[in-house]
PLY file of the C-alpha trace (Angstrom):
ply
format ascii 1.0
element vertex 113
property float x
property float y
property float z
element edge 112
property int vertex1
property int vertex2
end_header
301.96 58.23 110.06
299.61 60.09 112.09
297.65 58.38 114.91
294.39 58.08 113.23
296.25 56.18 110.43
297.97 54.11 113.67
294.72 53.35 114.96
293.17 51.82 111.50
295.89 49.43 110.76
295.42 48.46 114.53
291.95 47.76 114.14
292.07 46.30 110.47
291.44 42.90 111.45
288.60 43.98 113.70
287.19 45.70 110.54
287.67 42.78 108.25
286.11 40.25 110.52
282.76 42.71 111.13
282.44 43.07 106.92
283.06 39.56 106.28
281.88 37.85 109.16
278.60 35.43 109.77
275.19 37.60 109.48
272.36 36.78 111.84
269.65 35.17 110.14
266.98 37.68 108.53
263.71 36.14 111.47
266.15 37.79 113.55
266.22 41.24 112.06
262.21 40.48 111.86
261.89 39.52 115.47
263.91 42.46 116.93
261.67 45.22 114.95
258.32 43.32 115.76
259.66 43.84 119.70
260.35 47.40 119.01
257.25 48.44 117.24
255.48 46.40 119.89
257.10 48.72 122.57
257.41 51.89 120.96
254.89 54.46 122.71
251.37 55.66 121.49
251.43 59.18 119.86
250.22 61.24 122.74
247.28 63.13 122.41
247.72 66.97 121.50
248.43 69.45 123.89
245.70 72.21 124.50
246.92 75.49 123.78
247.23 77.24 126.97
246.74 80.91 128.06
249.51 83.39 128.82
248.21 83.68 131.90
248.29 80.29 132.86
251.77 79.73 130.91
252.96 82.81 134.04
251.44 80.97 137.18
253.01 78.03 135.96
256.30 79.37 135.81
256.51 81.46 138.81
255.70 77.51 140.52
251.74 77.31 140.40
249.41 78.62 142.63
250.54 77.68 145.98
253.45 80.04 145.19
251.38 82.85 143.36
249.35 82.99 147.16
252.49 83.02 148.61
253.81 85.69 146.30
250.32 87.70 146.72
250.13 87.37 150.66
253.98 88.42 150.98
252.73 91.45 148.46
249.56 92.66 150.61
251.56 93.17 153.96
254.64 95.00 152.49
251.55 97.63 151.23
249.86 97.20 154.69
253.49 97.65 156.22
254.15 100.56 154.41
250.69 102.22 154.32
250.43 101.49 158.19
253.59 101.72 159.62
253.88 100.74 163.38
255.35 103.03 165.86
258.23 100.83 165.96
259.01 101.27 162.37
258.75 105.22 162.89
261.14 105.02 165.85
263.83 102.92 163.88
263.56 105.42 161.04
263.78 108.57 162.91
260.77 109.80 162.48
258.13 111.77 164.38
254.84 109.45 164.38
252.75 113.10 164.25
254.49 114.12 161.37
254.37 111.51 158.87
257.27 110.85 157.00
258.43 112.04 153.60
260.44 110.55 150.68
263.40 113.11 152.09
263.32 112.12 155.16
263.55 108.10 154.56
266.54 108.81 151.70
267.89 112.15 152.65
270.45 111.90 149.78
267.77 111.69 147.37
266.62 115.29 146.99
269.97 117.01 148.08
271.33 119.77 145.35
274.99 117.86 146.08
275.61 116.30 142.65
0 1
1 2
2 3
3 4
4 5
5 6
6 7
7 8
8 9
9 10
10 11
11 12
12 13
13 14
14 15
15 16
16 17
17 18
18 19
19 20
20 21
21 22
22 23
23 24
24 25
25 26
26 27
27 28
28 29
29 30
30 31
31 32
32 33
33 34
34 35
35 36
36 37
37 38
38 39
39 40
40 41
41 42
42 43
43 44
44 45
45 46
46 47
47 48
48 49
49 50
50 51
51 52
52 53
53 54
54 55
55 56
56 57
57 58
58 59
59 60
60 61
61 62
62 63
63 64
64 65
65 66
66 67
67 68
68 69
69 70
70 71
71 72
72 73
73 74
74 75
75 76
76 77
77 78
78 79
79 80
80 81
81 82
82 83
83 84
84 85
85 86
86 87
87 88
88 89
89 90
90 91
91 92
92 93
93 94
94 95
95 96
96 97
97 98
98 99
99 100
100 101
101 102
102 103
103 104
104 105
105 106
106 107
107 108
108 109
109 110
110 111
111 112
């Protein structure tokens, strides 16, 4: 006898009783769908088809975060267009000469592959 099997003669009686047993009167059955109609919600209104614009500035978090995003954008170009002396120094480089892609990543252009 497997346990499934077990478990159905256990609850037999249980089954029986539910089948056979006394059935609420049909007002009843009325009453409890008139409540649940009563508080089922409205249909809500369609939504408005929205851009794919709008669809990205809502998922990067809105425009408080698209500023922040934009702001943090326009210094890293100011940084990097009009790097401080401090920068220069850190980096190694001569604030006459400029700098070059070489000399920030000097393993970039090397003929060592």
């Amino acid at each position: 006898m497997t346990r499934a099997e077990e478990d159905d003669d256990i609850l037999a009686p249980f089954f029986a009783a539910g089948r056979d047993g006394p059935r609420p009167p049909e007002t009843l059955y009325n009453l409890v769908a008139a409540d649940a109609e009563a508080l089922r919600p409205l249909p809500s209104p369609p939504r408005r088809q929205t851009s794919p614009l709008r669809a990205f500035i809502d998922a990067l978090g809105g425009w408080p975060a698209l500023a922040g995003l934009t702001t943090a954008a326009a210094a890293g170009v100011w940084i990097g267009a009009a790097a401080p002396d401090a920068v220069r120094q850190v980096a190694g480089i001569d604030a006459a000469a400029g700098y070059e892609l070489a000399d920030l990543m000097p393993g970039y252009l090397s003929e060592e592959f």
